[in-house]
C-alpha positions, 0 to 999 in steps of 0.5 A: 199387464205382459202377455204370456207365451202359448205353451206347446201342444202337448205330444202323446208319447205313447200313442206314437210309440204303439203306432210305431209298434204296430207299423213295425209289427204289421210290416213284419208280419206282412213281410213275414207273409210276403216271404212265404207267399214268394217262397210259396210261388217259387219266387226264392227257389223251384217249389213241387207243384201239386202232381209232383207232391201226389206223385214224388219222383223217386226211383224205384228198383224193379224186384224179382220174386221167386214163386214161394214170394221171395226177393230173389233180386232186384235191379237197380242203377243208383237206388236199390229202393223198394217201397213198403206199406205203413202196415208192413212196418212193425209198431217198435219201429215207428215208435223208435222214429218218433221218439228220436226224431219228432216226439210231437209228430201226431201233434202238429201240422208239418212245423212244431212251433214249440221246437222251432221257438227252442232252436231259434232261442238256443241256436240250435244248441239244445236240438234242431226243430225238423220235423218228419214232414220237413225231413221228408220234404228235403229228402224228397225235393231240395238237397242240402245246401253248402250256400251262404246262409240266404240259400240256406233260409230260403231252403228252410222256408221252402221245406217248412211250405212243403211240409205243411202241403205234404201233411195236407196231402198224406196221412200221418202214416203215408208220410212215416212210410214215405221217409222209411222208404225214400231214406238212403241207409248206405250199402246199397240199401236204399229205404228200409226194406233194403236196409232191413234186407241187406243189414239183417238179412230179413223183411221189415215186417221181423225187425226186432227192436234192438234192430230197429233201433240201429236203422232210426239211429242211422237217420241222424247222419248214415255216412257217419254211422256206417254199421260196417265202418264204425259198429261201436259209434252205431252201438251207442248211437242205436243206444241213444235211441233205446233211451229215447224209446225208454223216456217216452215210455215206448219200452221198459227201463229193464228192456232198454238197459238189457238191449243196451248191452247187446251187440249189434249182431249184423247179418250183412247180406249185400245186394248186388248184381253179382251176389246174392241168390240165382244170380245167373237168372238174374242176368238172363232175366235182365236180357228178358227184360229188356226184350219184353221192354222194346215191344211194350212201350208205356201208355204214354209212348215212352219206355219202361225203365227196368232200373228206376220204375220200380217194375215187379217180375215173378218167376217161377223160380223156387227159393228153396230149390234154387239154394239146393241147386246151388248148395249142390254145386258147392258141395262137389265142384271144390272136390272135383276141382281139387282132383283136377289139380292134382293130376294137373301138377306141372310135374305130371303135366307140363302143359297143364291145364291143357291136355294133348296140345303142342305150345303153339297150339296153345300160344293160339288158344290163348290169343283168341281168348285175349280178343274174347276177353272183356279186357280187350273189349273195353280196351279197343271199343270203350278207351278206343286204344290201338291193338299192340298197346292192348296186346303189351298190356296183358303182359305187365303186371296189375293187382288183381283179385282171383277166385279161389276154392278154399274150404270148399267155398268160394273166395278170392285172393289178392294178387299181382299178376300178368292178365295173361296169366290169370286168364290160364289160371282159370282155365284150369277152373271147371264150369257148370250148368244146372236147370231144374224144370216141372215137366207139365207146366214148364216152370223152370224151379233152379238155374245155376249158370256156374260156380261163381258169377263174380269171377266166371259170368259166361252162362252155361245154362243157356248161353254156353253150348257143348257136345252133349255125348250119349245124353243125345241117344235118347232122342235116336231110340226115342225115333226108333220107337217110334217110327219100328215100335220097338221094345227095350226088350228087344235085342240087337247084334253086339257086333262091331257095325258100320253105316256104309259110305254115301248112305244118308250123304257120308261121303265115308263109311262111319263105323263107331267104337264103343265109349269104354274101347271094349272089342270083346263084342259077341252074343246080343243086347237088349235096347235097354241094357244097350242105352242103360251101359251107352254101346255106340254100336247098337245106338249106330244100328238104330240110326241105319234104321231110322235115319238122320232126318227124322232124328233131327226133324224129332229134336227140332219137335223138342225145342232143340233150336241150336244146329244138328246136321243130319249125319250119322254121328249125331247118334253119339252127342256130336252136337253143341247144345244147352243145357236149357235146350237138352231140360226142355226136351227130356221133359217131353219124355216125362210129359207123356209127349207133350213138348211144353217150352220152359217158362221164367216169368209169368207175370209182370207189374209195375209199381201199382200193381197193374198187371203188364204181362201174363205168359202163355204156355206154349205145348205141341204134341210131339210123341205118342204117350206109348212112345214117350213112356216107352223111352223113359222105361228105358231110361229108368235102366241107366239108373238100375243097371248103368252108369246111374245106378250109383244112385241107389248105393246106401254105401261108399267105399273107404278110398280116399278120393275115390270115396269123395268124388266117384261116388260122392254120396250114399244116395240111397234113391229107390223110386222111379228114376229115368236118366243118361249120363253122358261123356264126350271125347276125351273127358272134355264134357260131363252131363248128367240127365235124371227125372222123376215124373213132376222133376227133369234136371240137366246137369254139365260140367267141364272146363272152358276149353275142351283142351282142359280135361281130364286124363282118366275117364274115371273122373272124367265122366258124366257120372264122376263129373255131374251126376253128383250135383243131381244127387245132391240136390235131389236129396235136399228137394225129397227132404223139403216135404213141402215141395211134393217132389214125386216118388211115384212110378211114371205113369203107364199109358192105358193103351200100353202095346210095347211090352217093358217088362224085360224080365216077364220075356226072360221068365217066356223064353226060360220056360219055353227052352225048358219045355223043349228040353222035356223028354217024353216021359216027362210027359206021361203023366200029362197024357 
């Protein structure tokens, strides 16, 4: 019998296949678990370590705030970006983001499985899968990568590991917070309380829904939906929101299809270093800063950065006082400004805007200025250019922006010009310096350092110096009280006067005319009417009295720090000084005495809120309370019964320009003012001093050179020129009841010796003249 073959085993088909599968799947998954591991590691790309994910860099600018709790600005180099808390964020705006951009959101752990399953099965057609932790995770750590697609998984792999340790890491709020906050919405608006701030001129906390909706809209792409650029594809895309905030029943179908069809309504409020509020303090505040910042290092030894870390400044600037100073300003300086072209015409005046200059004299002035310019400076120091080749280039013609006053606001005009012709263009232009000062705390409230920092960066509150004029005399009665204990209502000679050579070290005698050129001298005066009308010849007599010496010795006691030398004529304002410097002394006056140096900043924090710096209020007793309310008794005539004493005019002339600009505006003040004007030669320089007992205010105006002025000195002087600012100003602070500006009389030492009550010794002497006149028999019925 044949033997049959051994059959084969038989192989299990199946069973290698499931082995096969679980190697597969196995190797997947580790490989899977290997990658995350590596990406995990960093192994695929730098990956944030754990101090960096509890502390991310980002950069932070510092912010001012004024003493009513409002931004007045911030700085900044590259992010305008000012963290807001979870709570500071209204509920329709996080409801918009979440809608939009991660429905799921208090669902998943950083990565939404279900949204990721839809993209990879749609490629992405149907929607992207990122989540807020992701999109935050990019926005903090990674940028987006143009690579091949490698790179371009290696960063989703490292977002995904990021995301799910930020979700470790923060709450669901922190990290809604973290993206508002760290997301660039263009134009300067960095985070969502710039975005807010800069598109809709308001805190975060008021955003409306419709608003709201415009800035989640704008997470999709910011470049390509600009607000500025392209409203109507930022309309529709802020409406693509409403519906999403419809479909997951965050609002009503009748409130999505009402806001649908509203506009945008922008509110563009840019901030930048040269716009915005106080601008000019901002700057002087930057130089502050920087001072404060080489004398007070981190704990760690470096220093603070003032535009990255994300400091907290607080001023004692009042928003509310700082827009009426600047309103202010507005409302007169184009009205002045146009009267100055009017009589500044090449018709009228061939050199305009200079005044009693010869051609060379003026080829001159404009060379000095070519060398202080900017131009040259960045020419010659920055670009290293030689001097002909900057000198030729103020000779061709560039375009050019040029400010421009038109319907009394400010605004530019676009032009080619000669830079040498548009630096005499504004000369023709007229300056400002305004501050505002509370005399007991030295708390300065408002600073106006000119008409429009863009154009004119010169500050002419501290940084500008001017003759002062009769706005210094003040300071000589002030001595004369003091040292003579002299009444305002004493009287003085009404005679021409001089004070003989060589005394006080004049080689020359020096025998001052009066301002107005009046020789019809004769009978008396009292101090009072004599400061009240600005007679230089009894402010001469006070000073042969006194002396220079003391005179200065007094100004230096009142924080005037700029020089004064001790000559006679400093009786009449020949010194050069601020307006920061003139503010700080009068409130002595109106401080019973006590000198008491202006205050900015009281405090600094940084970004935690950790207290860095508290100032210190330095005062110095300076005068007796009796001399000091003396001095200010006598002021109070300049605006009764002198150059002042427009202010308490209800009325105004009908004269054309003479109604606008001399008297400007019924002030109508009837409460307790002390103030000087002040005007220099040849109308070059106009000031304005008032007070009232808790407000001292300075005020100048004149152009850039004293060569640029007016002819007449009736628009020339302090009350043309500056006194209208203080009007005006005062006006909107008495209305804001909230600022209890005072409206009380100074108040009168206890111990009052000098009397100040002129009319009381005219009442005396009439009765006394009377009686001497009496005939006898007027008598009998008394003996």
């Amino acid at each position: 019998m044949a033997k049959t073959k051994k059959e084969a085993p038989v192989v299990n088909t199946f069973s290698k296949y499931v082995r096969w599968f679980w190697i597969l799947f196995l190797g997947g998954l580790f490989s899977v678990i290997l990658i995350f591991l590596m990406a995990g590691w960093g192994w695929l790309g730098e990956m944030p370590d754990h101090t960096q994910l509890e502390n991310p860099e980002t950069n932070l600018a510092t912010e001012i705030i004024s003493a009513d709790g409002v931004t007045l600005g911030k700085f900044y180099f590259n992010d305008n970006r000012t963290p807001v808390d979870y709570s500071k964020l209204p509920k329709h705006l996080v409801n918009a983001l979440i809608a939009t951009e991660d429905a799921r959101f208090h669902d998943h752990a950083g990565i939404d499985a279900r949204g990721t399953l839809r993209a990879i099965a749609f490629m992405g057609k149907n929607g992207g899968a990122s989540t807020i932790s992701q999109q935050l995770a990019k926005q903090l750590f990674h940028k987006r990568e143009k690579a091949n697609i490698i790179k371009k998984l290696s960063q989703k792999l490292r977002e995904w590991i990021i995301a799910t340790r930020l979700e470790r890491q923060y709450t669901k709020e922190e990290i809604i917070a973290q993206y508002f906050n760290i997301y660039d919405f263009l134009n300067n608006a960095d985070g969502i309380r710039s975005a807010a701030r800069i598109y809709f001129g308001k805190e975060p906390s008021d955003l409306d829904i419709k608003e709201s909706a415009m800035l989640v809209g704008m997470f999709k792409n910011s470049s390509l939906y600009n607000p500025r650029r392209r409203p109507e594809l930022v309309k529709k895309r802020r409406n693509v929101v409403l519906a999403q905030m419809e479909k997951y029943e965050y609002i009503t179908t009748q409130l999505k299809d009402s806001l649908q069809k509203t506009e945008l309504d922008l509110r563009y409020t840019p901030e930048s270093h040269r716009e915005g509020m106080a601008t000019y303090f901002r700057e002087y505040l930057r130089s502050f800063m920087k001072d404060w910042i080489k004398k007070n290092p981190k704990p760690d030894g470096t220093k603070y950065n003032i535009n990255s870390d994300g400091l907290k400044v607080y001023t004692t600037i009042d928003s509310r006082m700082q827009k009426y100073a600047e309103d202010a300003v507005q409302q007169h300086m184009p009205r002045l400004q146009a009267e100055f072209f009017v009589q500044n015409t090449p018709k009228r005046n061939p050199t305009a805007p200079f005044l009693d200059l010869t051609k060379g004299a003026i080829d001159t002035l404009m060379q000095r200025s070519i060398k202080q310019s900017e131009r040259w400076r960045h020419m010659k120091y920055d670009l290293k250019i030689d001097d002909e080749t900057i000198k030729k280039s103020f000779y061709k013609p560039i375009e050019m922006s040029v400010f421009a006053w038109k319907d009394g606001k400010p605004s530019e005009i676009d032009t080619i010009m000669k830079p040498i012709d548009s630096m005499r263009y504004y000369k023709s232009f007229l300056r400002t310096g305004m501050m505002s000062m509370n005399p007991q705390t030295g708390h300065v409230k408002a600073w106006v350092g000119g008409v429009n920092y863009r154009h004119f960066q010169y500050d002419m509150v501290k940084q500008g110096k001017r003759q002062v004029g009769s706005t210094f005399k003040p300071l000589v009665y002030s001595a004369a009280i003091d040292q003579l204990h002299l009444s305002p209502c004493d009287e003085l000679p009404d005679t021409p006067f001089c004070i003989e050579a060589n005394k006080f070290g004049n080689p020359k005698a020096w025998c001052p005319s009066n301002s107005n050129g009046d020789t019809d001298y004769g009978g008396s005066r009292t101090l009072k009417n004599a400061l009240a009308n600005s007679v230089n010849t009894i402010t001469a007599r006070l000073m042969d009295k006194v002396g220079p010496e003391p005179v200065v010795e007094l100004a230096r006691k009142l924080g005037i720090e700029s020089d004064i030398p001790p000559v006679p004529s400093i009786a009449l304002g020949t010194p050069d000084l601020s307006v920061y410097e003139m503010v700080g002394a009068y409130s002595t006056f109106a401080n019973k005495g006590v000198y008491t140096k202006p205050v900015m900043v009281t405090t600094i924090e940084d970004k935690n809120g950790t207290i860095l710096y508290q100032f210190s209020p330095e005062t110095r007793d300076v005068l007796s309370e009796e001399t000091a309310y003396v001095t200010v008794k006598l002021m109070e005539g300049v605006t009764t019964e002198g150059s002042g004493a427009r202010l308490r005019r209800t009325w105004m002339p009908s004269s054309g320009i003479y109604k606008e600009i001399i008297t400007g505006y019924p002030y109508g003040f009837t409460n307790a003012i002390a103030g000087k004007t002040g005007t220099t030669q040849n109308q070059s320089d106009g000031w304005f001093m008032g007070m009232v007992p808790n407000l001292v205010t300075g005020v100048w105006v004149g152009a850039e050179d004293r060569a640029a002025h007016f002819k007449s000195i009736t628009y020339g002087q302090g009350a043309s020129m500056a006194l209208p600012i203080w009007g005006v100003y005062m006006k909107s602070c008495y209305q804001d009841k909230h600022l209890n500006i005072s409206k009380a009389d100074f108040q009168q030492p206890v111990d009052l010796s000098i009397n100040v009550d002129c009319t009381k010794v005219n009442k005396e002497e009439e009765d006394k003249e009377d009686k001497q006149n009496e005939s006898p028999d007027d008598l009998e019925g008394f003996i």
